[in-house]
N, C-alpha and C positions, 0 to 999 in steps of 0.2 A: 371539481377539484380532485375527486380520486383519479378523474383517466387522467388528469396530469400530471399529477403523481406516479402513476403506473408508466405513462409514457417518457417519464426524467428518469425512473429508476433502471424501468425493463430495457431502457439500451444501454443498459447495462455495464454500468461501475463495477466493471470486474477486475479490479488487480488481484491479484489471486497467489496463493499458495499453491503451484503445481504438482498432479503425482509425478511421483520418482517413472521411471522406465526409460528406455531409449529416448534419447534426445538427437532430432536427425536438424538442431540448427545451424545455420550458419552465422559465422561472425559479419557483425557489422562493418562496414568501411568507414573509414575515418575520413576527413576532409583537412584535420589540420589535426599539430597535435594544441592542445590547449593549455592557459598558462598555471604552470605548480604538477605540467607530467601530464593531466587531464586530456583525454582527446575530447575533438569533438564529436556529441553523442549524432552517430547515424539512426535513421528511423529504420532501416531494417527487420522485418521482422522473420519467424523464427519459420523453416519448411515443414511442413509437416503429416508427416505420413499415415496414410490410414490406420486405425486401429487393427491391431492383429484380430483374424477372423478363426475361430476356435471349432468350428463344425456347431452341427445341430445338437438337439437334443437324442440322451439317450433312446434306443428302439423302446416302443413300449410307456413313453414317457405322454405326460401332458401337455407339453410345452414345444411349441414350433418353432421358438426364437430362438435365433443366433446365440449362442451362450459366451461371445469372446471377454473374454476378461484384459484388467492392468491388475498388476500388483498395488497402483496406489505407492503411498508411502511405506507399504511394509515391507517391501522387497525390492531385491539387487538386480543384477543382472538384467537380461532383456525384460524382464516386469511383464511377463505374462505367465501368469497364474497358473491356466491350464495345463501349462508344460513344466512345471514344478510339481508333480503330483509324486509324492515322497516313496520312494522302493517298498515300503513295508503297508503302504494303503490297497497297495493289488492294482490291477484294471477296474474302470467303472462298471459296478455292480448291473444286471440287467433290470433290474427291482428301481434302481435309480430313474426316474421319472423327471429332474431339474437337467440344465446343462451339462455334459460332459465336463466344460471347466469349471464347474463350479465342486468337485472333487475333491476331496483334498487338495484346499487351495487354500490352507490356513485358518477360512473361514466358516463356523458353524451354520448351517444351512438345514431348516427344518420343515416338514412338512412334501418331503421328495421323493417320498415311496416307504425306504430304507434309514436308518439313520446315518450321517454323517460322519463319515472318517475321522474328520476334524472337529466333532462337539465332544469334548471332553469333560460335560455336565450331564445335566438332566437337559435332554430333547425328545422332540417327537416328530413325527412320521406321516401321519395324516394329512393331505392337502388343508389346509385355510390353518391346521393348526397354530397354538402360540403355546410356549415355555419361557423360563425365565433364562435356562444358561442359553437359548438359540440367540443367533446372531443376526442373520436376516431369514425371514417369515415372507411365504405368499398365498396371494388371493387365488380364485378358481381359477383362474387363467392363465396363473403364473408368472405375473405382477408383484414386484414385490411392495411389503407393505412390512411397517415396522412391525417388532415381535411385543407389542403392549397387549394389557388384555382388552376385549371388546367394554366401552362404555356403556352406563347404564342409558335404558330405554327412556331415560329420564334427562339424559346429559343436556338435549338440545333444548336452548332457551328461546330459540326465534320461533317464528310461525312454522307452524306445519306449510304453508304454500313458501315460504321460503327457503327450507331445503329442498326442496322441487324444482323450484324455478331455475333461469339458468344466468341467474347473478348469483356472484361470490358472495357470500353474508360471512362474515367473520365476529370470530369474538363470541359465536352463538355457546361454545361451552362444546361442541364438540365440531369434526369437520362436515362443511357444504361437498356435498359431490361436484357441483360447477365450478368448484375452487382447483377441480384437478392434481389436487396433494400439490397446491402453491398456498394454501392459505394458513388461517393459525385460528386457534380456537379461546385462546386465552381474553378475557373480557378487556374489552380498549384495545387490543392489539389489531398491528400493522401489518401490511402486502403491499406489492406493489398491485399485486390482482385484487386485491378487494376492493366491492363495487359498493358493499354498504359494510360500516360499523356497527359493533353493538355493546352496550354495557354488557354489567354481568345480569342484568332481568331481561335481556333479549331485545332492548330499547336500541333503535338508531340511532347515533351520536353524530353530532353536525357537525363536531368543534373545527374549527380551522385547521390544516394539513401543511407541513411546512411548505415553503418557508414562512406564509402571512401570517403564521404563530408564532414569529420571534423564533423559531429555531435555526443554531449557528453550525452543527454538529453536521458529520457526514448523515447527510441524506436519508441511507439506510438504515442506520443505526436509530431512528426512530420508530420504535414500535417493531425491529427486526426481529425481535427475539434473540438481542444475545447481550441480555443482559442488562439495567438500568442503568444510561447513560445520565450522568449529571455535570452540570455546569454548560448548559446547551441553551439555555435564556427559554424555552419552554421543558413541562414536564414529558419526559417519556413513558409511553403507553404500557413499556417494560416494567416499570417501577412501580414498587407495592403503594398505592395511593393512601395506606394506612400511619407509614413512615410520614417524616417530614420533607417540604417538599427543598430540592437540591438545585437551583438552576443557574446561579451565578458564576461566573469561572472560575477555577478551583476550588471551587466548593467538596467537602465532603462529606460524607451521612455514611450510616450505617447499610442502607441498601444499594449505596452506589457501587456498580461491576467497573465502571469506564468511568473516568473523570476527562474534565475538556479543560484546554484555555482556553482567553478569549476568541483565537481564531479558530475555535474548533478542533484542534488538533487533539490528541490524548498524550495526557499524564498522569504520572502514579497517583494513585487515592492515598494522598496521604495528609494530614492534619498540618501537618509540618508544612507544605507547599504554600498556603497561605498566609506566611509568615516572610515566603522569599522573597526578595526584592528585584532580582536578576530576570532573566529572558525562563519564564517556566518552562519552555524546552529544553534547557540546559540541567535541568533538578534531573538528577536521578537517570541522568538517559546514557551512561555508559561511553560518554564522551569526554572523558577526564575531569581532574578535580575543579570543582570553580569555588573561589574563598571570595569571603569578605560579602554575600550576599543576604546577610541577616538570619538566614539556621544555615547546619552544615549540610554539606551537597552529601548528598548517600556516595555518589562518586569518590568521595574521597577516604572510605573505609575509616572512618575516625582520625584521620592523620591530616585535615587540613584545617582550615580557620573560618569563622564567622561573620567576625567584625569587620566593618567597614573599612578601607585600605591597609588589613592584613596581611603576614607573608608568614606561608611555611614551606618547605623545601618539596611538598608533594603540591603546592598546587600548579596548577596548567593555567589558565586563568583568574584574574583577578582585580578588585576593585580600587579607586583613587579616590576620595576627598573633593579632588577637585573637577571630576569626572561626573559627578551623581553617583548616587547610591544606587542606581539599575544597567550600570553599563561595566562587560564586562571588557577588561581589556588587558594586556601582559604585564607579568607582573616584575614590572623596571625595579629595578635597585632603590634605594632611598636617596639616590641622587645623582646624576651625570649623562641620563638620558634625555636630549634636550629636541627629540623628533616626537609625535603624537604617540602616547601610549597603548594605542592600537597596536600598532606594529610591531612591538618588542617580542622576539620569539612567540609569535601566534602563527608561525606556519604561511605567512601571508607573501612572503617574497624577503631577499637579501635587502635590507636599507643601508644604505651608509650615510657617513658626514652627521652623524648623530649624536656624536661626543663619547660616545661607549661601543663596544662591538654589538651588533645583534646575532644571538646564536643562530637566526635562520639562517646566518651565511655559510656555517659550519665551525668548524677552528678557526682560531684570530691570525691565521695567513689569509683568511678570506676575506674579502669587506675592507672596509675604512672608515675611520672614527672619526677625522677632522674636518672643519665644515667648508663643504665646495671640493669634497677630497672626490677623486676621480679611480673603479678599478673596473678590470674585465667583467668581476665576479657580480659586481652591484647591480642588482636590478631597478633599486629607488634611488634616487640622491637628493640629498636637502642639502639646504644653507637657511639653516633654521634662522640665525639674524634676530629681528625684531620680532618673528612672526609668536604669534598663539601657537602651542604646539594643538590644540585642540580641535584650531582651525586645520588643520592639517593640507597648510595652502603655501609648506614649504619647500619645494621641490625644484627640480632644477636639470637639463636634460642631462642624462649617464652618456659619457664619451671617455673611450668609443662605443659604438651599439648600436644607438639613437637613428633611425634612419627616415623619419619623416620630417626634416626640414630641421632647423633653430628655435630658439623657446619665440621667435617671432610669426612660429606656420601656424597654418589656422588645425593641423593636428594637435599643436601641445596648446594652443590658446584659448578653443571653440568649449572646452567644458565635454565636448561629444569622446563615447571608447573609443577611440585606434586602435585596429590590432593589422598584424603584420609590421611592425616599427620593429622591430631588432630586441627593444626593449621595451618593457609592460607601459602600456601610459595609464599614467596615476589616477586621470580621468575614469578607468574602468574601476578600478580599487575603490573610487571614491566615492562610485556610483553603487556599489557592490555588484557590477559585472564582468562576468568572467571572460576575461580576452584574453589573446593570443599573440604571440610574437613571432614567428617564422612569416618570410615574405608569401602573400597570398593566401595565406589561412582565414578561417571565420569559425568564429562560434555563433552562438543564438543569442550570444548579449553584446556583439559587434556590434556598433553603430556605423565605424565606417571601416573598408577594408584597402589595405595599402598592399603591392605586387611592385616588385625593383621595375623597373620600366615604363608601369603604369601610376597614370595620375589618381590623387585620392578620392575614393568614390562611396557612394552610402552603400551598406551590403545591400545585396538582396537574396531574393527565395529565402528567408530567414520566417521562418514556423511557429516558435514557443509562443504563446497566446500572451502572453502578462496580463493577461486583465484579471481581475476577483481574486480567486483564490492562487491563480498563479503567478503573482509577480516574479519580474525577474531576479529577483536576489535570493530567489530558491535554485535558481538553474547552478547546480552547478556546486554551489558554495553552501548550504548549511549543512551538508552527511546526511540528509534523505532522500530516497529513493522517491522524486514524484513523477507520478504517472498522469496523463491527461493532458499532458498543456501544449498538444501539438506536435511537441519536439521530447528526444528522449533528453531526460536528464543524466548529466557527468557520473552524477552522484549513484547511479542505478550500477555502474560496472557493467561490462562487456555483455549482452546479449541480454541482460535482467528489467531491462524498461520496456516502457510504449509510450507513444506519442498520442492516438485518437482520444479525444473525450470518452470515459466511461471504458476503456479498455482495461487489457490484461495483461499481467508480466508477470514471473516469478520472484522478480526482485521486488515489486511495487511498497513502497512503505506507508506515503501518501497518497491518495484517490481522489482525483477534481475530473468531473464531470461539465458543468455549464451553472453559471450564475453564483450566487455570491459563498454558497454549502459544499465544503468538501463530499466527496463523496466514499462509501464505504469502502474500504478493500476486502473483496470476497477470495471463499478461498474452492477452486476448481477443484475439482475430487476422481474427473473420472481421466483416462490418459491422456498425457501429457500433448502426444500427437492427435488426439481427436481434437482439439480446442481451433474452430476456424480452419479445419483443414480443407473447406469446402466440398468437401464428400457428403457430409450427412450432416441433420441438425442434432445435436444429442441433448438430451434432456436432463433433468437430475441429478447435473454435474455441481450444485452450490452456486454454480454463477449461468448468466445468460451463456449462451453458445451463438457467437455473431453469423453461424450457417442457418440459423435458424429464422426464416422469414417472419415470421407471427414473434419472437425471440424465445419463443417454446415456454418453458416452466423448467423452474432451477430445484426443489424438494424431491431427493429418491423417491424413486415411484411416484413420479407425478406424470400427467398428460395431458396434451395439447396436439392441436390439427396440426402443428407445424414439426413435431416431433419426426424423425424419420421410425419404421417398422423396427427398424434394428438399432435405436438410438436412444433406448431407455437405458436408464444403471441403478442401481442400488447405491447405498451412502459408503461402498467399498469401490465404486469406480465400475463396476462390472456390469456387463451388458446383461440384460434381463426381458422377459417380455413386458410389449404396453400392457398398460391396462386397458 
């Protein structure tokens, strides 16, 4: 179970937080534009250029490796460290024994001959040394390795032939050398490299590894070390097992870092979440006020309402009576809107013929209110009539606009998205997929594609997976960025998504990999252009690096055969030697 574990993780679920520096990508092409402005998202992804090459090591020094640096996130401009070395630090000292750019590059660096331009505490000078103000510390070879102090000769709980051997044993209480600075030492915890577990007496732990442990949470987030997720239907290895145990969805305790819904997603730790009635991704996520959900939405800064079919002048959505108490929908007047409450000012398209104006149309020169009413501007039309507005089965074609046939073609009849029609068909809305209107356009939630000339045909080359965690009513339409499912999402914005299972983007917000577990979003640390530029595999960066055939090892200063010589970094992004 663990190489299957290591093999879902290590291809690695890297959406990622990228460093800052030169960004050499290019914009993606669009295919149509999609409907509400949205294009459709291209898989394109980003060029990218070798890492700037910074020279060797100072004369004199220990160190043979390539010293090129990024600035990472600390810095502007082209983000290369070593050519930022500030007028009043001098030239690199000959006493300097580390990289030339590792210089006054902002970051304290100890153990290099000489002290550091840039340690403005207590450091030291010695090779292997450690201090408390240094910022990265290396081993004899000029590896770097964090600046903690060395553990007692006592820390390791496993067998003496255990840390020898050349399985990763984790959890032993301090690190295996076979773990290649990928593993973790803390008792019960998680790798994707670790080949055996161990409590905290040095015991091997069998327990089942997600997912046949009931866990619903990103993948990673088990046993990752960052933090104890709760509300994941099993416990995590993160978690103080002394606390009480947290595993239902929005559960909260005292030692939960991360709280989850039930699809695994994360939301705020908060006490209060338990009590909402609505969609828990809507609590508290900075997406306008939502009232009437049984507590107040943190969104609404104390200015909106609670109760069930309430109205206050700040909220954005809102609840009906006749609705249920968990759906959220616009919040219509106390009477005259006689179209489904969905659609009232939610940003969803122009409705008309609905007895009252809807603000998405703009000013009431837009749109029309009376039923079977006909304008340019309308993109929905009803003749609500008898119908259930709930049913939301009142519609009717918009003419002019309409261009795939009479309410008698098998476009407005079939239940299937049309897009390319002149105007939205309801069908997509109703399905929650996102189509498109201009003739010959496609999104990834078309079902079938209409061209003025040609006959109507099912899309094809259409990518977005919808299976498990990607259904289609994420593409596009909830304001998250997901990555993974094939096709890029709307929702990522211009150049910010990916499409492969387990990839990388600097927009990514959700992470879906394969099967039924979201998967983590990691966050890339070393330049932005090293990530898959096919040049070299780089190590160390917090996420897999897809150049990397074996997919290397993700912990600064770590090591793997598949590492390239010059593809090690430290937890600042900067090249350094292997170990």
């Amino acid at each position: 179970m663990n190489a299957s574990l290591a093999c879902r993780v290590l291809a690695g679920c890297i959406t990622l937080v990228l460093a800052c520096g030169d960004d050499d990508s290019k914009p993606a092409p669009a295919d149509a534009a999609a409907e509400g402005g949205s294009r459709d998202a291209a898989t394109g992804r980003e060029d990218a250029s070798s890492a700037t090459d910074s020279g060797p090591a100072a004369d004199g020094g220990g160190s043979d490796s390539d010293a090129a640096t990024d600035a990472g996130a600390m810095q502007s401009g082209d983000g290369s460290i070593g050519s930022m070395i500030p007028p009043d630090a001098g030239g690199v000292p000959a006493e300097w024994t580390c990289g030339n750019a590792l210089w006054g590059d902002t970051i304290c660096d100890c153990g290099c001959g000489i002290r550091d331009y840039d340690c403005k505490q207590q450091s030291c000078t010695s090779l292997e040394c450690v201090e408390v103000g240094c910022d990265a510390c290396y081993t004899a070879t000029h590896a770097y390795k964090a600046c903690l102090p060395e553990l007692a000769s006592d820390a390791w709980k496993c067998t003496p032939d255990q840390q020898i051997d050349d399985v990763c044993d984790c959890g032993c209480g301090a690190a295996d050398p076979a773990c290649h600075g990928s593993g973790c030492s803390e008792p019960g915890c998680s790798r994707a490299i670790c080949g055996v577990r161990h409590d905290a007496t040095g015991a091997d732990l069998e327990d089942e590894l997600p997912p046949s442990n009931g866990w619903r949470c990103p993948i990673q987030s088990w046993g990752g070390g960052d933090g104890c997720d709760c509300g994941c239907g099993a416990p995590d290895p993160d978690c103080d097992p002394g606390y009480a145990i947290c595993l239902t969805p929005l559960c909260n305790a005292a030692e939960c870092a991360i709280c989850h819904d039930a699809s695994g997603r994360s939301v705020p730790c908060d006490d209060a979440i338990k009590n909402w009635t609505c969609d828990p991704q809507r609590f508290g996520s900075k997406d306008g006020c939502d009232c009437g959900c049984g507590v107040p939405d943190p969104d609404c800064a104390e200015a909106g309402c609670k109760d069930l079919g309430c109205r206050e002048a700040a909220c954005k959505r809102c609840t009906i009576t006749s609705y249920g108490p968990d759906q959220l929908v616009g919040c219509t007047p106390a009477s005259g809107w006689t179209c489904s409450a969905d659609h009232y000012a939610t940003g969803d398209g122009c409705d008309c013929g609905c007895g009252i104006h809807d603000p998405d149309c703009g000013d009431t020169s837009h749109g029309c209110t009376a039923t079977d009413c006909q304008q340019l501007d309308c993109e929905y039309c009803h003749s609500p009539g008898a119908f259930d507005p709930r049913e939301d089965d009142d519609y009717i074609v918009c003419a002019p606009g309409w261009k795939c046939g009479d309410m008698t073609a098998p476009a407005w009849t079939d239940g299937a998205c049309d897009c390319g029609c002149g105007k939205p068909d309801p069908a997509c809305r109703k399905a929650d997929r996102l189509g498109c209107t201009d003739s010959g356009c496609k999104t990834q939630a078309c079902e079938y594609c209409n061209a003025t000339g040609n006959p109507r045909a099912q899309c094809t080359g259409l990518s977005w997976d919808g299976a498990d965690t990607c259904e289609i009513s994420i593409y596009g339409l909830d304001g998250h960025c997901d990555c993974g499912c094939g096709a890029v999402d709307p929702d990522c914005g211009p150049n910010l998504g990916c499409a492969a299972p387990f990839c990388a983007a600097e927009g990514c917000e959700v992470c879906h990999g394969s099967g039924d577990n979201l998967n983590a979003c990691l966050s890339w640390t070393c330049p932005k252009s090293a990530y898959a530029d096919g040049a070299r595999c780089d190590c160390g960066c917090g996420a897999p690096d897809p150049d990397c055939s074996l997919l290397g090892c993700t912990e600064p200063g770590c090591s793997d055969p598949s590492c390239s010589p010059d593809g090690c970094h430290d937890p600042f992004g900067r090249t350094v030697a292997c170990p």
